[in-house]
Backbone as CSV, one residue per row, in Angstrom:
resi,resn,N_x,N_y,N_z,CA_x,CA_y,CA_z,C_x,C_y,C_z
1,UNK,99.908,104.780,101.793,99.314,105.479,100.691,97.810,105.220,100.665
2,UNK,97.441,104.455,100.175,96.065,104.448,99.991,95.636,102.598,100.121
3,UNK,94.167,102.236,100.104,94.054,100.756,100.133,92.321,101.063,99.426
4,UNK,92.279,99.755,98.682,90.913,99.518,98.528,89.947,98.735,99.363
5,UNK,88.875,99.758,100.087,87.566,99.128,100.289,86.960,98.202,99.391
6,UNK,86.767,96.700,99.323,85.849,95.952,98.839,84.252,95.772,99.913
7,UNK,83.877,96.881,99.617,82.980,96.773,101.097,81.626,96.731,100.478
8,UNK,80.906,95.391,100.456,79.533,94.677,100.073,78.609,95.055,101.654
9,UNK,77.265,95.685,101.162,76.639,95.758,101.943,75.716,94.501,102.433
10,UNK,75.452,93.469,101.662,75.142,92.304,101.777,75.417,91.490,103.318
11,UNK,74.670,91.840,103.659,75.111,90.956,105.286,75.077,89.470,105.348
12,UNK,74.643,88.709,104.299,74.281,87.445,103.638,75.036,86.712,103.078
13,UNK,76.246,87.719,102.385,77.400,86.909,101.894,78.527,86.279,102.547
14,UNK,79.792,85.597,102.582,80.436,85.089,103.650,81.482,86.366,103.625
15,UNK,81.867,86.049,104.803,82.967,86.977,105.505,84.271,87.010,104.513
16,UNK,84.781,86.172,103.901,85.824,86.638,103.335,85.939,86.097,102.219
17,UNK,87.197,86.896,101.411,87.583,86.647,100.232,88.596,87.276,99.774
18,UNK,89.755,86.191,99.334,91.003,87.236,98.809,92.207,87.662,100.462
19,UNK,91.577,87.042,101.394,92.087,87.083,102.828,92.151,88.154,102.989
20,UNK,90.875,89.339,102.961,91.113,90.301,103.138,89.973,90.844,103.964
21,UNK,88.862,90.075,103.667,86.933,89.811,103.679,86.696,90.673,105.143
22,UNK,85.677,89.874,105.650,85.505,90.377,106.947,84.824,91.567,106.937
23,UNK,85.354,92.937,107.072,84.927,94.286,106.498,84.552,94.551,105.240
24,UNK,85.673,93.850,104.659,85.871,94.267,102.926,84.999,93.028,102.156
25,UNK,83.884,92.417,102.581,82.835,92.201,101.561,82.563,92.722,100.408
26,UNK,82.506,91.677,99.328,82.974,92.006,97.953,81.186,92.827,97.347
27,UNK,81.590,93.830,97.117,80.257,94.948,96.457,80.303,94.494,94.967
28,UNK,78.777,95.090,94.544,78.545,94.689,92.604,79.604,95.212,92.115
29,UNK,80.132,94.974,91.229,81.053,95.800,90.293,80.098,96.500,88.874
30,UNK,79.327,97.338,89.424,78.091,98.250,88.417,78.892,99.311,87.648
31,UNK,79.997,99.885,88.421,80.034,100.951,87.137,81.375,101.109,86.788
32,UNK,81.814,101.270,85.418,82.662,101.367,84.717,83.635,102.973,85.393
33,UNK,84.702,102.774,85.682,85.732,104.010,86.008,85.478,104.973,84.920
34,UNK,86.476,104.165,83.836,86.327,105.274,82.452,86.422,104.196,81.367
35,UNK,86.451,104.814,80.041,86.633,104.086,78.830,87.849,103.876,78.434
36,UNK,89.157,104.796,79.236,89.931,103.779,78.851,90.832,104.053,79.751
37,UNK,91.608,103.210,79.789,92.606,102.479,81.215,94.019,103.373,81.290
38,UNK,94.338,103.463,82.562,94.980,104.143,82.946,96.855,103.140,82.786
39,UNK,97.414,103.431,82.356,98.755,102.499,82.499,99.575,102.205,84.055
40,UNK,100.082,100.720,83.814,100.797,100.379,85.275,101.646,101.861,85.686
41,UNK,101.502,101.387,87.190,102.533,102.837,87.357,104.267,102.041,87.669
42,UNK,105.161,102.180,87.151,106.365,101.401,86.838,107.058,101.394,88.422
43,UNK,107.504,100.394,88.836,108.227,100.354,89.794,109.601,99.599,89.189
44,UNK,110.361,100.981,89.699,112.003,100.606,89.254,113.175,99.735,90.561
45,UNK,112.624,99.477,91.927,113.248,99.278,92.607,114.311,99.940,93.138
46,UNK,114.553,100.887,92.639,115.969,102.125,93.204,115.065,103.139,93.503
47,UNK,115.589,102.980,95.166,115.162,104.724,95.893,115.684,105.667,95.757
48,UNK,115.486,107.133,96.336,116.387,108.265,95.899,116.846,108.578,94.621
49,UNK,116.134,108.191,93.591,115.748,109.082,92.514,114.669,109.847,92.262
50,UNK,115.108,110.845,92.311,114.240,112.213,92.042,114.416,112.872,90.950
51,UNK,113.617,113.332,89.970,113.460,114.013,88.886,113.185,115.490,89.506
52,UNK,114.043,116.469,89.032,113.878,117.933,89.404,112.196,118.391,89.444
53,UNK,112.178,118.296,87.468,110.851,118.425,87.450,109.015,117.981,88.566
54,UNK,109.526,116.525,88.859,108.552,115.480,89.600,108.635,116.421,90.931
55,UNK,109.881,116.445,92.055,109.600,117.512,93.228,109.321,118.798,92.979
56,UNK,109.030,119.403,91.992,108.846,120.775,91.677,106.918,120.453,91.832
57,UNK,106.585,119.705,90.812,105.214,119.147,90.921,104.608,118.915,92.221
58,UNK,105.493,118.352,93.188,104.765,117.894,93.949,104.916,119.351,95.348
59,UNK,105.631,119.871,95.093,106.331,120.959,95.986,104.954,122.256,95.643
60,UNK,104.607,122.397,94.061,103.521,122.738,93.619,102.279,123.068,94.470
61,UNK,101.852,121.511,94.526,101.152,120.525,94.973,100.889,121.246,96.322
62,UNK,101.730,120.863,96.886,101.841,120.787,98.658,101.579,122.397,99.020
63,UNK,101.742,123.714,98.039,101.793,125.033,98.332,100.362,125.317,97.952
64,UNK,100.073,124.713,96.728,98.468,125.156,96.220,97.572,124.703,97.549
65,UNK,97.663,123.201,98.214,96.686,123.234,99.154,96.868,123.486,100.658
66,UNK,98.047,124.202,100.604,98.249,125.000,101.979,98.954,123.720,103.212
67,UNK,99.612,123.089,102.902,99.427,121.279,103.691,100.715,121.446,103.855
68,UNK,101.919,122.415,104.406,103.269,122.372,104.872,103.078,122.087,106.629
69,UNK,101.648,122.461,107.111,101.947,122.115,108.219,100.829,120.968,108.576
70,UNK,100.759,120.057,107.537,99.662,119.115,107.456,99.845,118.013,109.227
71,UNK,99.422,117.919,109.977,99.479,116.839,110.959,98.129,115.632,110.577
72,UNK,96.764,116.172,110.979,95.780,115.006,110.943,94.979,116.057,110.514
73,UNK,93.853,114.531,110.445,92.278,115.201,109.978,91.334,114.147,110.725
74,UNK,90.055,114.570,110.773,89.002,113.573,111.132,87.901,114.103,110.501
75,UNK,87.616,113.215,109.054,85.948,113.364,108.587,84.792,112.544,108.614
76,UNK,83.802,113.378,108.765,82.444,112.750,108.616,81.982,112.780,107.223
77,UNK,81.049,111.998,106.921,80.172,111.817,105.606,79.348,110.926,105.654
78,UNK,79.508,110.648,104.180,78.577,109.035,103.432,79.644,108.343,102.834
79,UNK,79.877,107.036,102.556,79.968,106.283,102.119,78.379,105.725,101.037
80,UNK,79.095,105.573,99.865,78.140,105.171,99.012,78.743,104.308,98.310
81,UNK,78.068,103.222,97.423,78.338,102.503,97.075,77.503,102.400,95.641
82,UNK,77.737,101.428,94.765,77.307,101.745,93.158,76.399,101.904,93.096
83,UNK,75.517,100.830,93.744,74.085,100.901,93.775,72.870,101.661,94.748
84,UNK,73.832,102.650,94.945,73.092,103.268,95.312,73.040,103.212,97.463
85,UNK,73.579,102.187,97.660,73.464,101.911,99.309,74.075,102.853,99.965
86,UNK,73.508,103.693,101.549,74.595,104.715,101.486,74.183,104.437,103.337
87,UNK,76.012,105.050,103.537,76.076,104.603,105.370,77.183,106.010,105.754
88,UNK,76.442,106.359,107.150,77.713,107.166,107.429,79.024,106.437,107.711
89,UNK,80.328,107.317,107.866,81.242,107.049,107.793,82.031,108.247,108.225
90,UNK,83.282,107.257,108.840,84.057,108.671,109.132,85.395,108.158,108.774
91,UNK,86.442,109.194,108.662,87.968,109.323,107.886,89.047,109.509,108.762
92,UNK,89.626,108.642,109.102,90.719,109.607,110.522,92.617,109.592,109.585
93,UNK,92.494,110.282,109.706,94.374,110.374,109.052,95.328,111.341,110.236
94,UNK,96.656,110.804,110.441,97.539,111.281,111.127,98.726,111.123,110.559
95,UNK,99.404,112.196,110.361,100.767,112.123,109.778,100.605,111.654,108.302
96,UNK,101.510,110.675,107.694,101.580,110.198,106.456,101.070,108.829,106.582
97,UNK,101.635,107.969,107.603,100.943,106.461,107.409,99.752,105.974,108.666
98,UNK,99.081,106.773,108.767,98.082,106.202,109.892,96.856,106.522,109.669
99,UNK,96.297,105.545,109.360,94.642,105.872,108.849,93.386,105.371,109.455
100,UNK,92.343,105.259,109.440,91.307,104.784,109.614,90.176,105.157,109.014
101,UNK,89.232,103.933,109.134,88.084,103.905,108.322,87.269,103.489,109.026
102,UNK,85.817,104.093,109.433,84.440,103.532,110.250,83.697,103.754,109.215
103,UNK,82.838,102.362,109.432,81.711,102.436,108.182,80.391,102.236,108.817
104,UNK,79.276,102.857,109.434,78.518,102.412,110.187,77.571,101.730,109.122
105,UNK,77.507,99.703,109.528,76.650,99.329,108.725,75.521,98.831,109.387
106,UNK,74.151,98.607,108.898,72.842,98.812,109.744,73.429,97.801,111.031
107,UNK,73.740,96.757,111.149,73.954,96.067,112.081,75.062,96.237,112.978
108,UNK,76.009,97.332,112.756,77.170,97.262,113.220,78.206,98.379,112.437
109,UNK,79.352,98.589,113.461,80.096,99.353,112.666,81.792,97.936,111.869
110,UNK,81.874,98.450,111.118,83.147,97.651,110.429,84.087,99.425,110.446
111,UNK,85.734,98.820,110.635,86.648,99.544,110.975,87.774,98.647,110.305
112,UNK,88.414,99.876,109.650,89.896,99.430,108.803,91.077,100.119,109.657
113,UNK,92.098,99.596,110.205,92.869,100.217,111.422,94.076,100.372,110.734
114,UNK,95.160,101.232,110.087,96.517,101.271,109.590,97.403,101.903,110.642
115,UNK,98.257,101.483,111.097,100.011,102.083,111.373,100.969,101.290,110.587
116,UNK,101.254,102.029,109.374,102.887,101.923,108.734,102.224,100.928,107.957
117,UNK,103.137,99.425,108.025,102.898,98.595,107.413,102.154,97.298,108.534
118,UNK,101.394,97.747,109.371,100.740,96.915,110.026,99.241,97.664,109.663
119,UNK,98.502,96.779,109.484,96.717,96.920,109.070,95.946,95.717,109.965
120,UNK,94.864,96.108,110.467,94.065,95.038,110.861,92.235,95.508,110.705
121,UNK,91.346,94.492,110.487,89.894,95.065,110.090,89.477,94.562,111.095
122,UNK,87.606,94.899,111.342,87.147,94.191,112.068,85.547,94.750,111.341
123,UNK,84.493,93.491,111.553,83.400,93.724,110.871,82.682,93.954,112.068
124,UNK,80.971,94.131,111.850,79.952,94.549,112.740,79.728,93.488,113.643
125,UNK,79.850,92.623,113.603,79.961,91.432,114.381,81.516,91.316,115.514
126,UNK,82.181,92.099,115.213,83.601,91.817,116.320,84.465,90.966,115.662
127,UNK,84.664,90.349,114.395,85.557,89.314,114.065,86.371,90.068,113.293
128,UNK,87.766,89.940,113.900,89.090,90.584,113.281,89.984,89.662,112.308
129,UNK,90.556,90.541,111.235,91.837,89.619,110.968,93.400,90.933,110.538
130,UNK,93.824,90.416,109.588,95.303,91.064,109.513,94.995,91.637,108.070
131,UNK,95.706,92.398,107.285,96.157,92.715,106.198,97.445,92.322,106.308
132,UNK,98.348,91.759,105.091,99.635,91.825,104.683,100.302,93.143,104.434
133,UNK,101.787,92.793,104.617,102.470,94.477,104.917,102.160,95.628,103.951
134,UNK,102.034,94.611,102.554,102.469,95.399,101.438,100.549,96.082,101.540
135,UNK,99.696,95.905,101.588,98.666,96.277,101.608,98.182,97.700,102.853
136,UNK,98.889,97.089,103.713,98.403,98.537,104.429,99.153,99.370,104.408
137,UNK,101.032,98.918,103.401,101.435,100.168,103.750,101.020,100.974,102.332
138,UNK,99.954,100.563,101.768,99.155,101.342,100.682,98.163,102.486,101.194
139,UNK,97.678,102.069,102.713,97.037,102.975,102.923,95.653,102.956,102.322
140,UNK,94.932,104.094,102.821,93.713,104.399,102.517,93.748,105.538,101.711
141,UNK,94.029,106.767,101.853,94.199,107.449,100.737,95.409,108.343,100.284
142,UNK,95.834,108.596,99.163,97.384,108.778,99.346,98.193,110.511,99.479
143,UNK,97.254,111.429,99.346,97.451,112.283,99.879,98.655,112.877,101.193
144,UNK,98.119,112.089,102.235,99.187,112.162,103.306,100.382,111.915,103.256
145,UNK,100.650,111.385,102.835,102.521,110.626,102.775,103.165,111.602,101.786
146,UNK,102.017,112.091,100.945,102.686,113.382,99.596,103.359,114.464,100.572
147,UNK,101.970,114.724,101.451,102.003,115.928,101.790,103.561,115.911,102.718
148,UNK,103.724,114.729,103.183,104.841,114.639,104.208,106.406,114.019,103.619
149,UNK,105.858,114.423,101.809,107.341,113.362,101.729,108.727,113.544,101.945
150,UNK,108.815,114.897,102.363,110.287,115.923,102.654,110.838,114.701,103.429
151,UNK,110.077,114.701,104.193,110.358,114.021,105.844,111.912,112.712,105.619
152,UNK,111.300,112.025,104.658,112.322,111.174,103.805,112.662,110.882,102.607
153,UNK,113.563,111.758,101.750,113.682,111.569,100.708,114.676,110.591,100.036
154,UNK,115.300,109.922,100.869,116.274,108.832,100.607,115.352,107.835,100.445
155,UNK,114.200,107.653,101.091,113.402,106.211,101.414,111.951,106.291,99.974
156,UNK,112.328,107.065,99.122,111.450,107.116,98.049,112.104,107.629,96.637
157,UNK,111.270,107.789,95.561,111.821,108.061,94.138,110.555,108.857,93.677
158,UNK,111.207,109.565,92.548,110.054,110.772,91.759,110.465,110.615,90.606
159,UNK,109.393,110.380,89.468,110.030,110.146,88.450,108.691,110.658,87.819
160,UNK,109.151,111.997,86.759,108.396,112.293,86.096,107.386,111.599,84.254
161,UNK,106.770,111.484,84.837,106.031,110.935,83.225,105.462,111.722,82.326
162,UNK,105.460,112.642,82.402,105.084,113.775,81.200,103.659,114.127,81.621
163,UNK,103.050,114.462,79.859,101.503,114.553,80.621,101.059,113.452,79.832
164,UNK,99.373,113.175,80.615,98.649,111.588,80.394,97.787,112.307,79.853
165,UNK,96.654,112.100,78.855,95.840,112.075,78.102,94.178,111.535,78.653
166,UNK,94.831,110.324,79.318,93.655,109.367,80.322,92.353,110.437,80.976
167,UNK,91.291,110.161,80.950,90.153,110.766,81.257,89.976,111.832,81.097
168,UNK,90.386,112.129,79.890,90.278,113.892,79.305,91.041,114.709,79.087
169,UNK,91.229,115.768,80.075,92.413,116.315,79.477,93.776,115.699,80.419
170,UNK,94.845,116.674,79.554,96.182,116.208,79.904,96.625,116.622,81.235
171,UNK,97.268,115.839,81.864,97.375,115.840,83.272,98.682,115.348,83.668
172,UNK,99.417,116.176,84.548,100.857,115.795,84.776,100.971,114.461,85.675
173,UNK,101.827,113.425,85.298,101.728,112.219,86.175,103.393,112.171,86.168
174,UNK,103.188,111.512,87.722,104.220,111.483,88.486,104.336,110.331,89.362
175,UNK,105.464,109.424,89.212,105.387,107.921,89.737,106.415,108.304,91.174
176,UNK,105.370,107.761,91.945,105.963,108.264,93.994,106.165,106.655,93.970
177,UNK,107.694,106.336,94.450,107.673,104.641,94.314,108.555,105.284,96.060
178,UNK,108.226,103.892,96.881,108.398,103.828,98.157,108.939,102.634,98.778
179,UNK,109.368,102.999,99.340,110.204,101.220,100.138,109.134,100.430,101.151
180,UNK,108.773,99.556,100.559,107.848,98.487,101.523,108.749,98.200,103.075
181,UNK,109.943,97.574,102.698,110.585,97.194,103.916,111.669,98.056,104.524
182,UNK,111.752,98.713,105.738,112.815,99.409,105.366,113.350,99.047,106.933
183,UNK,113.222,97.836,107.327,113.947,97.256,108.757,115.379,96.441,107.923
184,UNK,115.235,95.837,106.455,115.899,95.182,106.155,117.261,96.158,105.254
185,UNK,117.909,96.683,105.437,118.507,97.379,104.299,118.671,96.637,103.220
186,UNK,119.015,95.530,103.362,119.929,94.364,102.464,119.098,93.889,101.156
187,UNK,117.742,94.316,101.326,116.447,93.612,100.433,116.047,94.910,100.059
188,UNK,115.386,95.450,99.212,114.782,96.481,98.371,113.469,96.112,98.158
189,UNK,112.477,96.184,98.232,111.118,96.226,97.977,110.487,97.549,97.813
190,UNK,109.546,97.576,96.934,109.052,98.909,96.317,107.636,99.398,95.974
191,UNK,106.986,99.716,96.279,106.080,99.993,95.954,105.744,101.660,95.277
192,UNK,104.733,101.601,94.048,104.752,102.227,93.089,103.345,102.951,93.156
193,UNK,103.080,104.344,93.038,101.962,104.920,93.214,102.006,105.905,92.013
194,UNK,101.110,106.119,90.855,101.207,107.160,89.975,100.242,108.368,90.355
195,UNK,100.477,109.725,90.201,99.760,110.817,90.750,99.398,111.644,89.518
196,UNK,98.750,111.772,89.607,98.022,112.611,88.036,97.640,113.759,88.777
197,UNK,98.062,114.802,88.541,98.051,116.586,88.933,96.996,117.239,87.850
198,UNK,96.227,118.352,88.232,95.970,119.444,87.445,97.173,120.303,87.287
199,UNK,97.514,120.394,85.672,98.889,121.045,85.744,98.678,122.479,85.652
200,UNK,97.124,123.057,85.654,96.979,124.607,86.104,96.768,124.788,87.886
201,UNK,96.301,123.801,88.710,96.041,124.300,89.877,96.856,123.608,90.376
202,UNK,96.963,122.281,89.852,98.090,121.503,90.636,97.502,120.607,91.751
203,UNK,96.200,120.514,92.063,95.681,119.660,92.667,95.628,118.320,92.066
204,UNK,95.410,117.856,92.766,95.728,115.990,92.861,94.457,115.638,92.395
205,UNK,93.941,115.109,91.458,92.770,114.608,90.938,92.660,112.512,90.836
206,UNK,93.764,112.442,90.483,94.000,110.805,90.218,95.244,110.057,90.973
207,UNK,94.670,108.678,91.886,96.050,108.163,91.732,95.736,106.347,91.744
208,UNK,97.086,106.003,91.480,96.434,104.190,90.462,98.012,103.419,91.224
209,UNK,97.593,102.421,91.329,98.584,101.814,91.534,98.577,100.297,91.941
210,UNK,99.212,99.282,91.727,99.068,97.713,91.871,98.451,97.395,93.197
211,UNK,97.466,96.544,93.440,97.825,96.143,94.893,96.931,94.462,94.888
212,UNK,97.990,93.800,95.896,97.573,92.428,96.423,96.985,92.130,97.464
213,UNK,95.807,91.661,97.760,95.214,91.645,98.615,95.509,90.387,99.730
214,UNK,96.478,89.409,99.289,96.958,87.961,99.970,98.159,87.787,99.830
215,UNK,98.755,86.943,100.494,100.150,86.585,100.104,99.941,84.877,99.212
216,UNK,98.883,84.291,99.810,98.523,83.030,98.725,98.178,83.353,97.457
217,UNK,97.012,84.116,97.134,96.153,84.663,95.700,97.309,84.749,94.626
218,UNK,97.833,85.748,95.372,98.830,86.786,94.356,98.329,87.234,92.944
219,UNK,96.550,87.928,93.315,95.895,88.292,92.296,95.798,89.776,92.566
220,UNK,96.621,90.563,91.565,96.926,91.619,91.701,96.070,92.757,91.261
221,UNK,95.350,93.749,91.008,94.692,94.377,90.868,94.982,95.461,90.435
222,UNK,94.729,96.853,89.762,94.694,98.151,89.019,94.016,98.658,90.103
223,UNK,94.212,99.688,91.055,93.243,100.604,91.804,93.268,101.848,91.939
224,UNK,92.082,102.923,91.539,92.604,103.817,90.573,91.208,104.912,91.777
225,UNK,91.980,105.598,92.580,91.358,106.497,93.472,91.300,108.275,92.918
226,UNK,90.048,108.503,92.926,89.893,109.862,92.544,89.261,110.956,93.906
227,UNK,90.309,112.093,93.342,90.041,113.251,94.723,89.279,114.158,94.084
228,UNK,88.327,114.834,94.814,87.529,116.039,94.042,86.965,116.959,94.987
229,UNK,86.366,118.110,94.575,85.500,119.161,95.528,86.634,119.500,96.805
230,UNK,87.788,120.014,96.540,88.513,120.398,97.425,87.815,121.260,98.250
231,UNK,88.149,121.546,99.226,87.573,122.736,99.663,88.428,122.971,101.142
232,UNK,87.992,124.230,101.707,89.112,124.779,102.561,88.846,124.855,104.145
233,UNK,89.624,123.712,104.844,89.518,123.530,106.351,90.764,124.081,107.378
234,UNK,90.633,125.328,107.983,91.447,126.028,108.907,92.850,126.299,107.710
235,UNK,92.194,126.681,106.514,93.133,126.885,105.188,94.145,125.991,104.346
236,UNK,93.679,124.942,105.171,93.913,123.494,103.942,93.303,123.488,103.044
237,UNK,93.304,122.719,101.671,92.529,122.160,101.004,92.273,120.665,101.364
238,UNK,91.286,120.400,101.333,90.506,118.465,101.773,90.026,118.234,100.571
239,UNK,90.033,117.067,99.764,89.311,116.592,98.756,87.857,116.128,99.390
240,UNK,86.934,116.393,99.349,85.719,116.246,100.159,84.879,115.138,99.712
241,UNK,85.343,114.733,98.220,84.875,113.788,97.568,85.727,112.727,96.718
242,UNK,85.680,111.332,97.639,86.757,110.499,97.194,86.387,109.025,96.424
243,UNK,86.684,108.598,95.218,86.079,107.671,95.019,86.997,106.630,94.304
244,UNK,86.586,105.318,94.596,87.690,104.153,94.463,87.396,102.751,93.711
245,UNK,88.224,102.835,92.604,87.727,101.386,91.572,89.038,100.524,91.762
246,UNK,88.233,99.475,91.343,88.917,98.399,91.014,89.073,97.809,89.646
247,UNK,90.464,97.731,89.031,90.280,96.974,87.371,89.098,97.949,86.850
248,UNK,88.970,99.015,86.944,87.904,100.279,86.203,86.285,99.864,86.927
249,UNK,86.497,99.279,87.576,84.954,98.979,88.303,84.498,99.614,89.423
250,UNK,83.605,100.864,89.808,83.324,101.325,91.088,83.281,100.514,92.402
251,UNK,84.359,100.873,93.566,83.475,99.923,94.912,82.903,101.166,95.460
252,UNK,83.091,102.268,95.911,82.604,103.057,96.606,82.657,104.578,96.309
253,UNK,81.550,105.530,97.194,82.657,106.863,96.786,82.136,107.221,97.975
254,UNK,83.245,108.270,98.953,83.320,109.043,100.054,82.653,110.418,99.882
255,UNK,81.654,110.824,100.323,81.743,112.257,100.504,81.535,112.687,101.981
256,UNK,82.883,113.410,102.463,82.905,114.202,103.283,82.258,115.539,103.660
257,UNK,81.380,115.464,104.692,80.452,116.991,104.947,81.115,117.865,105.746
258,UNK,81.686,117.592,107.306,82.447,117.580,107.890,83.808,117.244,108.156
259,UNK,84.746,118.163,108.512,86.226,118.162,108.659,87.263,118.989,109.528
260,UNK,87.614,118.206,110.816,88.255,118.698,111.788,89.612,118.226,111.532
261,UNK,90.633,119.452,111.354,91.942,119.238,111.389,92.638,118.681,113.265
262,UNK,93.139,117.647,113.145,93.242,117.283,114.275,94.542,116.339,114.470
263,UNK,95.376,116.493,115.416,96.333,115.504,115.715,96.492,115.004,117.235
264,UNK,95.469,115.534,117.816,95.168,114.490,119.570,94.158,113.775,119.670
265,UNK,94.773,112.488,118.587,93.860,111.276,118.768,94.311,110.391,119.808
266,UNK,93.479,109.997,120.426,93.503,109.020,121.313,95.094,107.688,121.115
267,UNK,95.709,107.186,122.041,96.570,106.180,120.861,96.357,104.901,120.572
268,UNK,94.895,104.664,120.572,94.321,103.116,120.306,93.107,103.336,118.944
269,UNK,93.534,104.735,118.550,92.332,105.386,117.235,93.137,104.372,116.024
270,UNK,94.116,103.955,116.150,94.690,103.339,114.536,94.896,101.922,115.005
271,UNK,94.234,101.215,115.779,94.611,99.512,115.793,93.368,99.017,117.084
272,UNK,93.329,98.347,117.022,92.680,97.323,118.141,93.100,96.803,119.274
């Protein structure tokens, strides 16, 4: 699904924090999300519940931005950050769980690498480490796995929440909860993503959901990613402008200039 960049442009500060560091250097926390907070998104632990209503939403969803035959993408942009610091960057997505992130920083590029529930970073300097399962199988942004969720509907749940009020107007939200482990049948683990829709266009504007950055910390976080400026690539819609808080605090925002729909990536584009 999605993951948060903690990405400090500070080349001065130490490499890590939260066992996550390295790339994800901790940025100011300057600007406030909104005035008021978005609620946990509930994880019930039972898969294969689906609310009629919730796949109708998301079925919506998937027709308004043209994405039935979604494979990959690869974008260019900026990366910006609160204060103003700004670096190109590029976006690579394949399928539902395979992502990447290049951040070119003056000294170097830093790279966030996802397949499934394996993640690994590496900063401008060459020094790598791991993400924990539950973290990369959050992903970078959560779009993809929507667009593909037919694919398995036993291995997830839809559960409609009415409409939310949160940042203005009312907006249909919809809790996408997903199986972290799914080598183990015997164990259930879950992870919980809430999706806030325009309930006239049906585009995806908001999505929030818990995430841990360690398996020591176990300091859990609110991370609350916004999609905007859709616009239309070989008759997709792309959110062109993506931006990502923490606990209501800005780390970054994406804007994409460029966007090649693409699925013959190389097979060393998602890991090290």
């Amino acid at each position: 699904m999605l993951l948060v960049f903690k990405l400090a442009h500070s080349s001065s500060k130490p490499l890590f924090r939260l066992s996550l560091a390295v790339i994800l250097l901790c940025s100011p926390l300057l600007a406030k999300a909104q005035d008021q907070s978005f609620p946990v998104p509930p994880a019930t632990g039972v898969l294969g519940a689906q609310d009629a209503s919730a796949v109708a939403e998301l079925n919506a969803y998937i027709q308004a931005v043209s994405a039935a035959n979604w494979q990959g993408m690869e974008g260019s942009g900026t990366l910006t950050f609160p204060d103003g610091d700004t670096h190109e960057s590029t976006l690579y997505l394949l399928g539902s769980n395979q992502s990447r992130l290049d951040i070119a920083m003056d000294s170097g590029t830093r790279s966030l690498r996802i397949q499934g529930t394996q993640g690994a970073f590496q900063d401008e300097q060459g020094n790598q480490g791991v993400l924990i399962p539950a973290a990369s199988a959050a992903g970078i942004v959560v779009f993809p796995g929507i667009w593909l969720y037919t694919a398995t509907p036993s291995m997830l749940s839809l559960h409609d929440q009415g409409t939310s009020g949160v940042f203005g107007p009312s907006l249909h939200r919809i809790t996408y909860e997903y199986a972290l482990n799914t080598q183990d049948s015997s164990v259930v683990s879950t992870h919980a993503t809430d999706l806030y829709f325009d309930p006239n266009t049906h585009l995806l504007l908001f999505s929030t959901d818990l995430v841990t950055f360690g398996n020591t910390s176990g300091q859990t976080f609110l991370r609350m990613t916004t999609y905007g400026s859709y616009q239309p690539f070989n008759g997709v819609l792309i959110p062109t402008s993506i931006s990502q808080y923490l606990d209501e605090q800005q780390e970054w925002t994406l804007q994409l200039t460029q966007v090649t729909l693409n699925s013959n990536f190389p097979a060393s584009t998602f890991s090290f």
